[in-house]
PABAVO-227702 format. One line per field, with one value per residue (C-alpha): x, y, z; residue in three letters. Coordinates in steps of 0.05 Angstrom, whole numbers, padded with zeros to 5 digits, always signed. Layout:
px	[X,...];
py	[Y,...];
pz	[Z,...];
residuo	[ala,...];
//
This chain:
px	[-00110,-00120,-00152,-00151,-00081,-00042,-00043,-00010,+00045,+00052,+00130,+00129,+00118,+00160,+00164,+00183,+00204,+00157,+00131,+00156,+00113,+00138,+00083,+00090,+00069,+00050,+00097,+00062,+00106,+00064,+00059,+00032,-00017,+00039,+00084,+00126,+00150,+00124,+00127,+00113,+00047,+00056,+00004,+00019,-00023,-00031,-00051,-00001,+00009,+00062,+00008,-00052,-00012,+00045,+00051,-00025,-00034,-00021,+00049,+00065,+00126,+00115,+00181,+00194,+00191,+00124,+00089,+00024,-00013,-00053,-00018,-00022,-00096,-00112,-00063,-00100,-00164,-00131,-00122,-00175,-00215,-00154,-00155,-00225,-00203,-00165,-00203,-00272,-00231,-00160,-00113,-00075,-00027,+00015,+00067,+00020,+00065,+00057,+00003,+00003,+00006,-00064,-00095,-00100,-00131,-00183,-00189,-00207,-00254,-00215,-00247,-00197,-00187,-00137,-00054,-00015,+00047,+00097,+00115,+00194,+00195,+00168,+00206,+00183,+00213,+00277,+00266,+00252,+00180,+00150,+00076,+00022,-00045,-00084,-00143,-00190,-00207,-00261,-00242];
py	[-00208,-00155,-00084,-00040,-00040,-00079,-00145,-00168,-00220,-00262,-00264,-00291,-00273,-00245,-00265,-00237,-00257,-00266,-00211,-00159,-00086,-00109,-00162,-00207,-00186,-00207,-00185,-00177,-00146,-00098,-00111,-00077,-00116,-00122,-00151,-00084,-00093,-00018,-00034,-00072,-00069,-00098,-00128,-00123,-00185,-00166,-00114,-00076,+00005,+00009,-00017,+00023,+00081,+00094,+00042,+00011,-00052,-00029,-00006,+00005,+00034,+00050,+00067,+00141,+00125,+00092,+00144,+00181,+00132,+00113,+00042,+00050,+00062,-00004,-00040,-00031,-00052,-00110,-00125,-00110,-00182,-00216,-00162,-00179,-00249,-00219,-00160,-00116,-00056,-00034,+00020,+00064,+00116,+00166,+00228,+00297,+00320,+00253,+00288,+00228,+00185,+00223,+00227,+00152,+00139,+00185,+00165,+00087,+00127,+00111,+00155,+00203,+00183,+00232,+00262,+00239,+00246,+00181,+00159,+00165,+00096,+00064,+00036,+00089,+00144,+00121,+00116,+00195,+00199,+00254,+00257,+00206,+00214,+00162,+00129,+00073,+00037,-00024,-00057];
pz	[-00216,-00266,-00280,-00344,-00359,-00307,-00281,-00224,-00221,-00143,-00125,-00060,+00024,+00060,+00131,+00192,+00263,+00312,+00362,+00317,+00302,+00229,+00189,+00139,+00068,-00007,-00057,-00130,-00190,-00227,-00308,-00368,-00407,-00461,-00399,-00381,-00304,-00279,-00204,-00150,-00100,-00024,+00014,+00087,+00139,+00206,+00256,+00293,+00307,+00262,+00213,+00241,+00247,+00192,+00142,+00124,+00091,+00022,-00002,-00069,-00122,-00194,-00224,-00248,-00330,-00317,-00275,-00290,-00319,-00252,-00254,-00170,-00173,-00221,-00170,-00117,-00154,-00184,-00108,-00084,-00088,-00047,+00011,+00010,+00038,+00101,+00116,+00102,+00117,+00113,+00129,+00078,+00093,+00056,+00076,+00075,+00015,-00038,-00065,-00123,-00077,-00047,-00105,-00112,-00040,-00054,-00129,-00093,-00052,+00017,+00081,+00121,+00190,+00207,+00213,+00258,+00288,+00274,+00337,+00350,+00376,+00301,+00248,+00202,+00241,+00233,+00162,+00158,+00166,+00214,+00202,+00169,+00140,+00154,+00114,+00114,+00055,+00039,-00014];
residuo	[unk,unk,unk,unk,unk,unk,unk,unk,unk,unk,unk,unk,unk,unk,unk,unk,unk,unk,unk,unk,unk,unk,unk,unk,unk,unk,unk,unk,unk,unk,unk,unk,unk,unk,unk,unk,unk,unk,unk,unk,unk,unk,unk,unk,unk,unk,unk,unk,unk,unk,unk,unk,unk,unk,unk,unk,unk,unk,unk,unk,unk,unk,unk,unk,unk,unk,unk,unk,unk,unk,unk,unk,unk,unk,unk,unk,unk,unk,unk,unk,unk,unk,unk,unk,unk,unk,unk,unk,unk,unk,unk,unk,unk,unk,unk,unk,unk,unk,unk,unk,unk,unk,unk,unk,unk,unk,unk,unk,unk,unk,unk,unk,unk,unk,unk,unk,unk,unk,unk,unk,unk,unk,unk,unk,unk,unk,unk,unk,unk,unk,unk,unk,unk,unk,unk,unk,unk,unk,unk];
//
């Protein structure tokens, strides 16, 4: 999977147990076309609140050095033909202050659903988050 200047490289699934909020995902490295590891993007399969609400399907890191350079955005393109084979739409999410982060959802053309307030009963409460914008996105 590729787009303008990154490809993506599969490393593997990550499971999880059964009956858990959490889902398995797809765990692709991010690379330059001249090979340079810049991140990673995480595909998440499954359909829970903790997915609807606060985390969406699509996760992704691009380290500090490599930032800027809308690696994120050709990610999620590069993507974008295996989501295809799960779903017609799916969820993206992002703190109200990652304005990069922002940028890049509406850059892919993703449709505001709404803020929301993490549950306190969520995994990603007790990771520090407090509120969630949510988006939907057809890739």
């Amino acid at each position: 999977m590729q787009s303008g200047p990154v490809k993506l490289n599969f490393e593997k699934i990550i499971g999880v147990e059964p009956g858990a909020e959490l889902v398995p995902f797809y765990h692709f490295k991010i690379l330059t076309n001249e090979g340079n590891i810049v991140g990673h993007i995480n595909f998440k399969v499954g359909d829970t609140n903790h997915i609807r609400q606060c985390v969406g399907h699509i996760g992704y890191k691009i380290f500090p050095e490599y930032r800027g350079n809308s690696y994120s955005y050709f990610a999620c393109d590069a993507i974008r033909p295996f989501l295809r084979t799960f779903y017609k739409k799916v969820i993206l999410t992002s703190d109200p202050d990652n304005v990069p982060s922002i940028k890049i959802i509406k850059k892919l053309n993703a449709k505001f659903l709404n803020e929301i307030t993490v549950p306190v009963q969520d995994p990603s409460y007790k990771d520090g988050a407090r509120r969630k914008k949510r988006y939907e996105w057809e890739p």
